[in-house]
LOZAKE-88190 format. One record per residue: residue number from 0; residue in three letters; chain; x, y, z of N, C-alpha, C in turn. Coordinates in steps of 0.001 Angstrom, whole numbers, padded with zeros to 6 digits. Example, Ala and Ser with C-alpha at 12.3 -4.5 7.8 and 13.67 -1.06 7.14 Angstrom:
<nodes>
  nr rest kette     n.u     n.v     n.w    ca.u    ca.v    ca.w     c.u     c.v     c.w
   0  ALA     A  013190 -005690  007800  012300 -004500  007800  013200 -003300  007800
   1  SER     A  012850 -002250  007080  013670 -001060  007140  012900  000030  007870
</nodes>
This chain:
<nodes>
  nr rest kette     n.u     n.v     n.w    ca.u    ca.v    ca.w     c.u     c.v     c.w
   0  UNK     A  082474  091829  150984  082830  092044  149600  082461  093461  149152
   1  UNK     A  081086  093878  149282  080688  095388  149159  081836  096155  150174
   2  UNK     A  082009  096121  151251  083015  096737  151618  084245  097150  150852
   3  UNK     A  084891  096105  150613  086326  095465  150080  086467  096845  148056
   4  UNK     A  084904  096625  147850  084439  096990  146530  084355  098534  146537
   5  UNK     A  083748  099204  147566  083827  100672  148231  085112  101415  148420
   6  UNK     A  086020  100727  149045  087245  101099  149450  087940  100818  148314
   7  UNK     A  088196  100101  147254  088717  100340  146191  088596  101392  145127
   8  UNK     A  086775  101835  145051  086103  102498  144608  086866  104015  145121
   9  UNK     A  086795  104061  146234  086884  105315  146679  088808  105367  146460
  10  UNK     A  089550  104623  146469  091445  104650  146344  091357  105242  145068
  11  UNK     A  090195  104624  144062  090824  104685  142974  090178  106336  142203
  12  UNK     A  089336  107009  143267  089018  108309  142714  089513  109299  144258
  13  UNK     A  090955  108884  144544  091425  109707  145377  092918  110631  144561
  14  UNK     A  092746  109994  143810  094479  110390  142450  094294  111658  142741
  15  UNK     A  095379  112606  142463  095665  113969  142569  095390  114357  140650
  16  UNK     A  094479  115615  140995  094139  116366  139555  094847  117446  139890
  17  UNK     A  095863  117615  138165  096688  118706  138131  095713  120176  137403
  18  UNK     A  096570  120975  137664  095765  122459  137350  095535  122216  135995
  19  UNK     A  095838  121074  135246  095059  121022  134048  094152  120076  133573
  20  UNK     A  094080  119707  135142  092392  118789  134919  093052  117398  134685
  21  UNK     A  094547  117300  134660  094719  115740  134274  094689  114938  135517
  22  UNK     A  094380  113438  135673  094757  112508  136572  096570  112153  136613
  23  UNK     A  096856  112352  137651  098084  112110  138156  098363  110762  138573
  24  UNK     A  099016  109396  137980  099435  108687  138805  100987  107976  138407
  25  UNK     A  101207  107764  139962  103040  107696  140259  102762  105910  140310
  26  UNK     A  103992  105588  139582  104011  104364  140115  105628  104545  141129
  27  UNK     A  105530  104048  141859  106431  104224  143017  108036  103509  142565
  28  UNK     A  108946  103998  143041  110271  103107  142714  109717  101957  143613
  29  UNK     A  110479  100468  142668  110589  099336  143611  109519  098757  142987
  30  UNK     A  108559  099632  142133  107112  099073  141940  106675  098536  140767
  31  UNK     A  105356  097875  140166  105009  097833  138709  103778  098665  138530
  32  UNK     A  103408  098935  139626  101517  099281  139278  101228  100665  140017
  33  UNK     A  100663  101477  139101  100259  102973  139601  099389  103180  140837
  34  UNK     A  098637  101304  141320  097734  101170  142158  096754  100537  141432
  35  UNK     A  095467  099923  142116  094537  099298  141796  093147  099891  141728
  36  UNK     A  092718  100452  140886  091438  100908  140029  090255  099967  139354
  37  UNK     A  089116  100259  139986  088014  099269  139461  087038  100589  138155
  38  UNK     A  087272  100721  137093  086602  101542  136305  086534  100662  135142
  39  UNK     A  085028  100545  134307  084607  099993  133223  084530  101065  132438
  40  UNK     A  084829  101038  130983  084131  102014  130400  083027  101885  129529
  41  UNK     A  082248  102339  128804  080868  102191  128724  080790  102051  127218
  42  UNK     A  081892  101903  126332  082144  101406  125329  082772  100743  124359
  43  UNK     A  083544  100480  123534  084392  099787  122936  085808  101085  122948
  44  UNK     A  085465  102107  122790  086157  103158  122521  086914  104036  123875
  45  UNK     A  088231  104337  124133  088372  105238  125004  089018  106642  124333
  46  UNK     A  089088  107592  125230  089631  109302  124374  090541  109434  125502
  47  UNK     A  091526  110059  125268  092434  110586  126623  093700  111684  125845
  48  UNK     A  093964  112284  126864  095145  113227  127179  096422  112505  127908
  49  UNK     A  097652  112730  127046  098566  112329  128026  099395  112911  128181
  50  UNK     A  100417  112649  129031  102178  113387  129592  102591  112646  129900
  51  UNK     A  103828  112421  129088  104640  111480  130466  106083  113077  130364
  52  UNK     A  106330  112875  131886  107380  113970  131786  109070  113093  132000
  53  UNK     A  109616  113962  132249  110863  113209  132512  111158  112124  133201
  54  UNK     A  110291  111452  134292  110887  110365  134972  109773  109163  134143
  55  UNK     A  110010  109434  132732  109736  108707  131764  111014  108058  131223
  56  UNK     A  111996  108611  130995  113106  108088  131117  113953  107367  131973
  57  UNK     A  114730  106294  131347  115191  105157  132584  116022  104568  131910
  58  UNK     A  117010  103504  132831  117477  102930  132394  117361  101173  133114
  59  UNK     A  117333  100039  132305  117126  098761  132995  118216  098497  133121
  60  UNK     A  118062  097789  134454  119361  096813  135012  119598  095866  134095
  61  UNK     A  118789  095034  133346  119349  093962  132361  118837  094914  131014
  62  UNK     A  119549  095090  130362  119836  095702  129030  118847  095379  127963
  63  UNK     A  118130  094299  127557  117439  093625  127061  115552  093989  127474
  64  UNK     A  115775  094082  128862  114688  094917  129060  114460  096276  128973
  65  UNK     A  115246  096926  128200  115039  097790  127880  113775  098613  126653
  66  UNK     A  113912  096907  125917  113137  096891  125140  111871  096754  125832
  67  UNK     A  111227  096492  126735  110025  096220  127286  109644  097664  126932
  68  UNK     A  108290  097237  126680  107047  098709  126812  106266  098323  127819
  69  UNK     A  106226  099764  128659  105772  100058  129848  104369  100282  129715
  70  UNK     A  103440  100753  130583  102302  100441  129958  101411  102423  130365
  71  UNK     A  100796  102806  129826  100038  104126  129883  098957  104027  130472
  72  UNK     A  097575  103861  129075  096726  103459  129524  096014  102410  128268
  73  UNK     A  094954  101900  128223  094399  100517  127574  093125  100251  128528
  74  UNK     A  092781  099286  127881  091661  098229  128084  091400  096703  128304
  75  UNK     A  090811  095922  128802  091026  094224  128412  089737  094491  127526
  76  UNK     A  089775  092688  126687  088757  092699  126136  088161  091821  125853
  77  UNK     A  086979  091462  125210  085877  090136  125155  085900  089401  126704
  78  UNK     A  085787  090516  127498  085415  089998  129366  086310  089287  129544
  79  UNK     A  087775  089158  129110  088559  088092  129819  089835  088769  130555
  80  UNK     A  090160  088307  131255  091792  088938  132019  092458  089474  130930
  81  UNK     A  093256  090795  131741  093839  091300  130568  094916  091063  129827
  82  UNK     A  095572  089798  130778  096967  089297  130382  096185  087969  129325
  83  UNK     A  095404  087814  129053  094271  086755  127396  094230  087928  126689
  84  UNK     A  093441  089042  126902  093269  089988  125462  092732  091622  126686
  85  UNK     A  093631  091994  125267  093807  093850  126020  094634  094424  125110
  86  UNK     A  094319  095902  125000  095177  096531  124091  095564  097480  125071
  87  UNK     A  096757  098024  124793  097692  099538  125402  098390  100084  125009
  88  UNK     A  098444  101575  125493  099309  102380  124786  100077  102798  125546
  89  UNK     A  101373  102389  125326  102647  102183  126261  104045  102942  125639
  90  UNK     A  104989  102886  126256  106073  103665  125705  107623  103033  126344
  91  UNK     A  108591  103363  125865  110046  102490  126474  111086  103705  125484
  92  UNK     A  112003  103989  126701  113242  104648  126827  114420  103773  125626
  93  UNK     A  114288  104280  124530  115653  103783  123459  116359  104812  123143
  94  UNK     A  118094  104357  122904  118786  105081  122520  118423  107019  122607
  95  UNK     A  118010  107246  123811  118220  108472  124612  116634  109438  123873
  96  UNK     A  115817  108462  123242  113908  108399  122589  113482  108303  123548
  97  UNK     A  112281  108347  123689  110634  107708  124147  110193  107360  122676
  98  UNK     A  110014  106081  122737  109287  105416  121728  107547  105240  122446
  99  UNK     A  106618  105726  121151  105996  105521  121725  104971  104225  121126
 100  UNK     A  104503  102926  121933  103826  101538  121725  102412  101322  121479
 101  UNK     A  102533  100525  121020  100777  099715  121345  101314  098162  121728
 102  UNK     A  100715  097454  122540  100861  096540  123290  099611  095229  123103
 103  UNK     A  099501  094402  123044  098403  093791  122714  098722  092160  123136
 104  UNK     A  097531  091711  124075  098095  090438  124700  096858  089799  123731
 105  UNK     A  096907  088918  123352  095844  087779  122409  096336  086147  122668
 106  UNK     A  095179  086143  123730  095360  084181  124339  096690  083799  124482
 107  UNK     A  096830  085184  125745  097899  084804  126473  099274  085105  126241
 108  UNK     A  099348  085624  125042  100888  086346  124267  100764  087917  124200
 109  UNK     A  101885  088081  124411  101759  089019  124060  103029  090177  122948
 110  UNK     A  102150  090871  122087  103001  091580  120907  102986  093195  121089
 111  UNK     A  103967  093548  120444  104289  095500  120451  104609  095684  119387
 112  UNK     A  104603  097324  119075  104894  097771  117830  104825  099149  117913
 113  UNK     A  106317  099860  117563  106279  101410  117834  105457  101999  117017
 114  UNK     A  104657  103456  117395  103973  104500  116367  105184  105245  116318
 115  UNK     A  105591  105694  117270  106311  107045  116998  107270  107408  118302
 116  UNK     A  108004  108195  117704  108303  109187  119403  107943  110360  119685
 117  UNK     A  107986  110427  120764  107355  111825  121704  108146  112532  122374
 118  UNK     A  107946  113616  122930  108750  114652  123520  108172  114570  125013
 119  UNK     A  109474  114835  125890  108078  114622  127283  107690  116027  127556
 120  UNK     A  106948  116275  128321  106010  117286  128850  105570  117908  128041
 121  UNK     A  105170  117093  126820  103795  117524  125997  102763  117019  126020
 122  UNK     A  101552  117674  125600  100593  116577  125812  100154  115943  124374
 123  UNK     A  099499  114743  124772  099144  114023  123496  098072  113690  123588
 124  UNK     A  097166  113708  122271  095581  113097  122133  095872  111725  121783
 125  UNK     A  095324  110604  122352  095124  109370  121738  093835  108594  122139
 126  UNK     A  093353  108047  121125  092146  106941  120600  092050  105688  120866
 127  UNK     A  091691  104857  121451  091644  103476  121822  090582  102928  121286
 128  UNK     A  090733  102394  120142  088649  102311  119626  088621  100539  119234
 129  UNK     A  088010  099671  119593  087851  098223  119392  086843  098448  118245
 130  UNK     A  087293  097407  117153  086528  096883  116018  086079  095884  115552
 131  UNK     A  085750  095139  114689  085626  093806  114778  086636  093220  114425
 132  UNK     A  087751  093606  113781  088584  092952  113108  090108  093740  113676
 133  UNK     A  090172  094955  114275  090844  095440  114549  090932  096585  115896
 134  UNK     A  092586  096757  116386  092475  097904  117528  092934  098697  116337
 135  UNK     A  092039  099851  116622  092731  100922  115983  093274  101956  117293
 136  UNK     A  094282  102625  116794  095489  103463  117687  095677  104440  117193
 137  UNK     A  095052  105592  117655  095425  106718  116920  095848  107723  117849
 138  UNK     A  096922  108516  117705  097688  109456  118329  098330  110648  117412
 139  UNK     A  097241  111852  118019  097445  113136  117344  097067  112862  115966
 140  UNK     A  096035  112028  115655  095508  111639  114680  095777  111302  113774
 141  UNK     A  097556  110212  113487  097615  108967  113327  097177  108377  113608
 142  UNK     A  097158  107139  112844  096176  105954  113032  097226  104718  112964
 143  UNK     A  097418  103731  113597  097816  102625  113402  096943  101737  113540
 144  UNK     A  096808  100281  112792  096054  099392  113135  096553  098309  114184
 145  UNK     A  096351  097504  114694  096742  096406  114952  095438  095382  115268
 146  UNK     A  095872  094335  114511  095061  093055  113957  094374  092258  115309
 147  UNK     A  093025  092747  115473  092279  091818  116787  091748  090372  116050
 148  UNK     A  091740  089587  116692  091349  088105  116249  090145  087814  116865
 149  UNK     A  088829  088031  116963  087641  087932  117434  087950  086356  117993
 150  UNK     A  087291  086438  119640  087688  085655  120256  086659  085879  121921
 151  UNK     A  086489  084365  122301  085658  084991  124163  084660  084940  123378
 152  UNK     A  084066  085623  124495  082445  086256  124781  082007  087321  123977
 153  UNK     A  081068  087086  123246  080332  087907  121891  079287  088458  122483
 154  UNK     A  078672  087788  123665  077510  088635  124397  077537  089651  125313
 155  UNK     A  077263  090064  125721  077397  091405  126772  078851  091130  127493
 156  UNK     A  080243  092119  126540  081789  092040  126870  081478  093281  128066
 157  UNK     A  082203  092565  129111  082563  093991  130350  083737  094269  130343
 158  UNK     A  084183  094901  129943  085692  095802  130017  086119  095981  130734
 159  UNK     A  087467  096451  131420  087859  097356  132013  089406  098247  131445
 160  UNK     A  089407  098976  132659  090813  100294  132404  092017  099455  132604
 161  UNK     A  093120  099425  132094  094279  099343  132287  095256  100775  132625
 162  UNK     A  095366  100513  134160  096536  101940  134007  097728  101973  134165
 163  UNK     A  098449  102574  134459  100182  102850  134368  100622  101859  135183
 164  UNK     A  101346  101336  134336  102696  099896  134945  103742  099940  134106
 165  UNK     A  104729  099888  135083  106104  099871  134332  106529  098525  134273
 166  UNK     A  106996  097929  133254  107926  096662  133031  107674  095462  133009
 167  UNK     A  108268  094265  132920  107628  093203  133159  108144  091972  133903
 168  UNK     A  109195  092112  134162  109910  091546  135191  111642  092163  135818
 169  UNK     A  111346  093712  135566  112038  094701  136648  110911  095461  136703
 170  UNK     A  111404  096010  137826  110432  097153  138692  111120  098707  138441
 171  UNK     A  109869  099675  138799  109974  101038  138287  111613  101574  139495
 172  UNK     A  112569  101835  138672  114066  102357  138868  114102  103577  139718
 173  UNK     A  112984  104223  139185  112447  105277  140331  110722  105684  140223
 174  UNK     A  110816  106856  141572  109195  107349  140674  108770  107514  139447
 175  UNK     A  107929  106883  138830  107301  107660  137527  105924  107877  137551
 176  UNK     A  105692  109324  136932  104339  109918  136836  104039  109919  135525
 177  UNK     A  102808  109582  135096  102327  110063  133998  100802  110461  134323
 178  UNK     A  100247  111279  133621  099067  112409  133466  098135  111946  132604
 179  UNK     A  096622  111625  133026  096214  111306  131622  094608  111865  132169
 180  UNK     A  094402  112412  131539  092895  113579  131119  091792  112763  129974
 181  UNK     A  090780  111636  130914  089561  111327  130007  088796  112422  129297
 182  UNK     A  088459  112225  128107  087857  113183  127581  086653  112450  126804
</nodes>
């Protein structure tokens, strides 16, 4: 198991850093997941840098999924799987946009809701901060709320990272990279 725990450890701090210090990860055509990463973070709150560049754009084979939001980066929360409770900040290709999401699964459902759109190969500041009553979402310092329902484990919550996945029942159409710089 320590083995198994090492070698994940070490996949998941092998990502390529671009000349601007960001983490690079591709999720592969054919694929949903940028790869598998074991990182907690050490508070309720995350800070990050992002990019998504052009192979942010796509188009779905069934039309309807188009609407799906893809996923950036996020958190789970009150120690439970992240498909029970997790927030993310995700994005989906409309009418020739990047819309950009927040994503939020609560006992097992899950809801979205656009902030805004973005331009690709810019970068963006965004906020991931857990409250008692709420995720707050802030990007380039907007703020959106979205409504957490206190729920789980109230005693020592272990977190973790959610990173780049495209879709939810099609797979990434081609490579996609997105960039994201902890701060």
């Amino acid at each position: 198991m320590i083995r198994i725990l090492l070698l994940l450890l070490f996949i998941s701090c092998s990502k390529e850093i671009d000349d601007l210090g960001f983490r690079v990860y591709t999720i592969p055509e054919g694929e949903h997941s940028s790869g598998n990463f074991i990182n907690h973070p050490v508070n309720s709150k995350i800070e990050f840098n992002f990019i998504l560049d052009k192979s942010a754009i796509y188009e779905t084979e069934i039309a309807e999924n188009q609407h799906d939001v893809n996923k950036i980066y996020g958190m789970s929360d009150f120690g439970a799987r992240h498909q029970n409770h997790s927030i993310r900040l995700g994005w989906r290709y409309i009418k020739s946009e990047i819309e950009l999401c927040w994503l939020r699964h609560e006992e097992g459902k899950h809801s979205s809701g656009t902030i805004r759109t973005i331009e690709i190969d810019e970068i963006y500041n965004a906020v991931i901060n857990i409250t008692t009553f709420y995720y707050q979402v802030v990007v380039n310092n907007d703020t959106t709320l979205v409504r957490r329902r206190p729920s789980g484990n109230w005693g020592l919550i272990r977190r973790y990272y959610l990173y780049p996945y495209f879709g939810g029942n099609e797979f990434a159409p081609h490579d996609i990279t997105i960039r994201i710089k902890n701060l």
